[in-house]
N, C-alpha and C positions, 0 to 999 in steps of 0.2 A: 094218503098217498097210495095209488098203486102199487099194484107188486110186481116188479119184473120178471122178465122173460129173456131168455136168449133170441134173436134177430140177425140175422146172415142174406146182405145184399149179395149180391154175385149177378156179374156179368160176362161172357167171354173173355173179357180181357183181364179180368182183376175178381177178385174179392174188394167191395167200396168198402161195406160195413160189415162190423161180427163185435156186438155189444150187446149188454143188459137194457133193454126197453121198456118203459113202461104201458105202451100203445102202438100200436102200427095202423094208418088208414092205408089198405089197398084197393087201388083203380078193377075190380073183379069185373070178367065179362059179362056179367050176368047185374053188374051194378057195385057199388062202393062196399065195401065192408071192414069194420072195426076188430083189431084179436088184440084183446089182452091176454095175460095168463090165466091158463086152466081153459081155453078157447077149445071145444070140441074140435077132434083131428077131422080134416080135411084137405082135398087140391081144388083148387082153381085158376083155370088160365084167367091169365090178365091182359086188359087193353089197353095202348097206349093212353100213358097219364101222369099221375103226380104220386105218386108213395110220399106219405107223412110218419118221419120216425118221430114219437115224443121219448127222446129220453129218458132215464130216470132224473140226473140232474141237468139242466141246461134249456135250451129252447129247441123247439120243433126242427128240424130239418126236413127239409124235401130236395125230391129225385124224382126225375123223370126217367119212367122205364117205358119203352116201346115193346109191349106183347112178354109173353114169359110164363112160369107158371109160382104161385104160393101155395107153400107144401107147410101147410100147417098139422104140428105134431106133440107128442108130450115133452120134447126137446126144445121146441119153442117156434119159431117161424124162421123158412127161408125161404128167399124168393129168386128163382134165377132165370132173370131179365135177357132180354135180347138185346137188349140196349140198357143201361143206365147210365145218367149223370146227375151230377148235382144243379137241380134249378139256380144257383146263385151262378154258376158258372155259363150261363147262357146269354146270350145279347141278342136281343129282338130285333134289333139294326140289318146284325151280320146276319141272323135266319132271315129274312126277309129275304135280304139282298141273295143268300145260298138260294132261295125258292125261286126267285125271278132265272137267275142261273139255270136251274135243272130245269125250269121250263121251258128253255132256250135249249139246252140240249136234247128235250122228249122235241120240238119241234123240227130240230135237226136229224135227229136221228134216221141214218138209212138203211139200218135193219132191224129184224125181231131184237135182237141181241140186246143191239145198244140202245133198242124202245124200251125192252122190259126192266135194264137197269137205272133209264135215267127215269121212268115211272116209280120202281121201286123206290129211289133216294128222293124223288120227288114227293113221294106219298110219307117218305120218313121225316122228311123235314113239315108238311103238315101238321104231321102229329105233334112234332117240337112244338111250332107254332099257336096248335091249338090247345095244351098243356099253359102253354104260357099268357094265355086268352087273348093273343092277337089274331 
C-alpha cells in the first residue's frame, strides 16, 4: 500500500477536500502528472480537467477543476482551482442544454461586455463538457 500524503482542494468558494491521500492525478498544462509522497517540490498551472484523488482507504474520487495552479511541497499537495466540482455532481443533459443557452446569448449579445461574458461561460461550460467526454 502507498504511503500518504496530505491533499487540499480549494476553490474560491470553499475548501472541497483536506485529507490523507495516497495518489493525486493532476490535469498539468504541460500534460497529466501523478504525486505520491516524497514527490519532488514543484508548481504547475493546470488545465481544465479531471483531478483523481485515490484515497488511502475507499475509492477514486474525481473533480473537475477549470485552470488553477498545484503547489506541490514537503507538506503534501494543494491545488487551488478556479473552479472545482465533484464529476458525480454534474449531468451531461443540463450542460448540454447550459451550452446551447450561452450560445444563444454570445449570438445575442450587443456589446463587447456582454460578448466577452457570455464567451467566457461559454468556453467554461466546454470545458465541463469536455472533462465529462461529451
Amino acid at each position: 500500500m502507498a504511503e500518504s500524503f496530505n491533499f487540499e482542494l480549494v476553490s474560491p468558494e470553499r475548501l472541497l477536500l483536506s485529507e490523507q491521500v495516497a495518489q493525486v492525478v493532476v490535469p498539468g498544462a504541460e500534460g497529466e502528472f501523478t504525486v505520491l509522497k516524497n514527490h519532488a517540490p514543484f508548481m504547475s498551472t493546470i488545465k481544465p480537467g479531471v483531478v483523481t484523488v485515490t484515497p488511502t482507504s475507499g475509492a477514486p474520487q474525481r473533480y473537475f477543476v477549470r485552470g488553477g495552479f498545484a503547489d506541490v511541497s514537503e507538506n503534501g499537495l494543494t491545488i487551488l482551482a478556479e473552479q472545482a466540482v465533484p464529476v458525480d455532481s454534474l449531468d451531461a443533459a443540463t450542460i448540454a442544454q447550459q451550452i446551447r443557452n450561452a450560445e444563444e446569448d454570445l449570438a445575442d449579445a450587443r456589446d463587447d461586455a456582454s460578448r466577452t461574458a457570455a464567451a467566457t461561460k461559454l468556453a467554461q461550460l466546454k470545458d465541463v463538457a469536455a472533462a465529462l467526454g461529451h
